[in-house]
N, C-alpha and C positions, 0 to 999 in steps of 0.2 A: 504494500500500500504506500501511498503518498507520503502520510506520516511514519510510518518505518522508514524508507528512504531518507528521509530528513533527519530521522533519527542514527540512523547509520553513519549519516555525514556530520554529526555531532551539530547539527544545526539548531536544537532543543536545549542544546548546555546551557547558553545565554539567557534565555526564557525562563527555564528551570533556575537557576540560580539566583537570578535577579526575584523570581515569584518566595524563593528562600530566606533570603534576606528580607525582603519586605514583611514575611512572616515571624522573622527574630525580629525586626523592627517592632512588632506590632504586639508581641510575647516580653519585652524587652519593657516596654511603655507601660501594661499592666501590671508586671511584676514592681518595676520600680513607681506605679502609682498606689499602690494596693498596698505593699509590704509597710514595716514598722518603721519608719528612720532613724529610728534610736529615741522613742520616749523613754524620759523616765520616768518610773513608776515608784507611787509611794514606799511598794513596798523591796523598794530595792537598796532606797536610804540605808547609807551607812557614814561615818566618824571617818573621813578621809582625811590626809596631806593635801592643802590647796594645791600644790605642785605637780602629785603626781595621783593618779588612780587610776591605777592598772587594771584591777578587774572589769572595770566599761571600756577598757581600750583607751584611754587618754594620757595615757606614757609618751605620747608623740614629741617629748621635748620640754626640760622643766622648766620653766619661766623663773629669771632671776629675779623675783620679787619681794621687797620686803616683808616682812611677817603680817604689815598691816591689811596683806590683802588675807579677805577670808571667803569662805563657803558661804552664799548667802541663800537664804529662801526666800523661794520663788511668791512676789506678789498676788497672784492671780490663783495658781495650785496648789504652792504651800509646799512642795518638795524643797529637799535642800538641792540646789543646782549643783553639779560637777562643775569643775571651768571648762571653760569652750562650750557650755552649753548656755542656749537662751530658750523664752519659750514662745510660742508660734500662738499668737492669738487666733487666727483662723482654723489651726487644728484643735487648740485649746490645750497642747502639751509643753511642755518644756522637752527641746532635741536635743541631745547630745550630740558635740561639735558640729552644730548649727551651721548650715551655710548659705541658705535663702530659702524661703516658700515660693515653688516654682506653679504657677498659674497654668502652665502647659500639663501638667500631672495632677494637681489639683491634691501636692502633698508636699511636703519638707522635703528638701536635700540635709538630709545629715548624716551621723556613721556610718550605720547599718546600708545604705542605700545608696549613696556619695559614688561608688568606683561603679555600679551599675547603669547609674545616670552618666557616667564617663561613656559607658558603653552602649548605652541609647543612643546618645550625642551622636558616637560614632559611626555608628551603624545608620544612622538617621539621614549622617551625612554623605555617607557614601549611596544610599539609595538613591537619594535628590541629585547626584552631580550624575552618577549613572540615568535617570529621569531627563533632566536635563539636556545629556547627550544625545539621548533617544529624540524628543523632542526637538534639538537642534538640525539633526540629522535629516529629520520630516519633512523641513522648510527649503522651500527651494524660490527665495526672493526674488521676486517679481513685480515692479512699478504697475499694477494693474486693478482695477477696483473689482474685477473677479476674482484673479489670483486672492485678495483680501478677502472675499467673503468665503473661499472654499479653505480660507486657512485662520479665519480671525480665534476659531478655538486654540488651536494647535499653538495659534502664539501667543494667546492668552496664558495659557499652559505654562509654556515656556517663561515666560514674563514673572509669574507668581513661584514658578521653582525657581528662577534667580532669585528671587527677594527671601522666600525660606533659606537658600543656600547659603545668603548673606547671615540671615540672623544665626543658623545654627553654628556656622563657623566660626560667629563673632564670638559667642557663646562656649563652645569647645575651644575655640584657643584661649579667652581668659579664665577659663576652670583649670587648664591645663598647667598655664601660668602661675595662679594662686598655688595649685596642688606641687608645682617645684618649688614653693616657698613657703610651703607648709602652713598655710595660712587660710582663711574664708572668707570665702564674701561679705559675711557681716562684720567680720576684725580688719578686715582691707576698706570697709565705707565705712566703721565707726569705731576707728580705732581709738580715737579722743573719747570715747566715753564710756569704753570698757575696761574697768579697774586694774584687770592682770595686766592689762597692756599701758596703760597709763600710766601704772607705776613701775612696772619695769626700768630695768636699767641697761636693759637692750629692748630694738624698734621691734625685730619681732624673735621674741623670746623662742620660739619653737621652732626656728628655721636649722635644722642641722645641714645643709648640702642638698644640693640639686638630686644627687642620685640616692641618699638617704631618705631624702622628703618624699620622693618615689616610690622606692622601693617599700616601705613603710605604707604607703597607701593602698595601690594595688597588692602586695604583698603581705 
């Protein structure tokens, strides 16, 4: 048949792959909308070192800070916060190392979910430039006001996957960026009025090294 022949001449890989990816795209997005990003929960409180507490995963670097910063509790839930944690009025939790309520998920980036949203990012972006391509490909410009009406979708198309291509990339390379600096979004836009950081005696107490700050994250 037709399609066997096509199949033979590996004419279906590209279709097939591309149809794969859009499906981790789309696996990718509910996982990291749905899952927990690291609340914390009352009953996980414990008597930590502001500096370090390791059982939630926030070893990432000890802030040289004086004694006078402390664990504070949280206004609104009443837990005692970890550092690097704040709490998300729209989910209603305090996240553990927080790093912005993302509108597109309709949930926190914080611990638990931070390298997955890496991995959506990713995935998200290679679908759209591959789209894109497709799309670019299709056009075959023409100064004619038929030519425009048998293609005004296709470059409409086209049009609106450049402008996602834009934001998702803007967007993965400053996540990217924060993440070799071991830092977050919300300590990178308000670092004046977060205490660890404020009183630190280095700008950002948790940066160990580019490939440490990495490897620590993904790893």
């Amino acid at each position: 048949s037709a399609l066997g022949e096509r199949a033979g001449r590996g004419e279906l890989g590209q279709p097939l792959l591309f149809v794969l990816l859009v499906l981790c795209s789309v696996l990718l997005y509910f996982k990291v909308s749905l899952m927990d990003p690291g609340f914390v929960k009352p009953e996980e409180e414990e008597e930590v070192n502001p500096c370090v507490n390791e059982q939630s995963g926030q070893s990432l670097g000890i802030p040289q800070a004086p004694g006078a910063v402390k664990l504070r509790r949280c206004g609104y839930c009443l837990v005692k916060q970890p550092m690097r944690a704040r709490h998300c009025q729209l989910c209603q939790h305090c996240v553990r190392r927080y790093d912005h309520h993302c509108p597109w998920i309709e949930n926190c980036v914080g611990e638990r979910n931070h390298p997955l949203f890496i991995a959506y990012l990713s995935v998200q972006l290679v679908v759209l430039l591959w789209g894109g391509h497709v799309a670019w490909s299709g056009l075959d410009f023409q100064q004619s006001w038929e030519w425009l009406q048998h293609n005004i979708f296709l470059l409409l198309s086209f049009l609106l996957i450049v402008i996602f291509t834009t934001v998702v990339l803007l967007l993965l390379v400053s996540q990217l960026y924060l993440i070799s600096c071991n830092t977050t979004t919300w300590e990178f836009m308000s670092h004046h009025r977060i205490s660890y950081l404020r009183h630190s005696e280095l700008e950002n107490p948790f940066d160990q090294g580019i490939i440490l700050n990495l490897w620590r994250f993904f790893c």
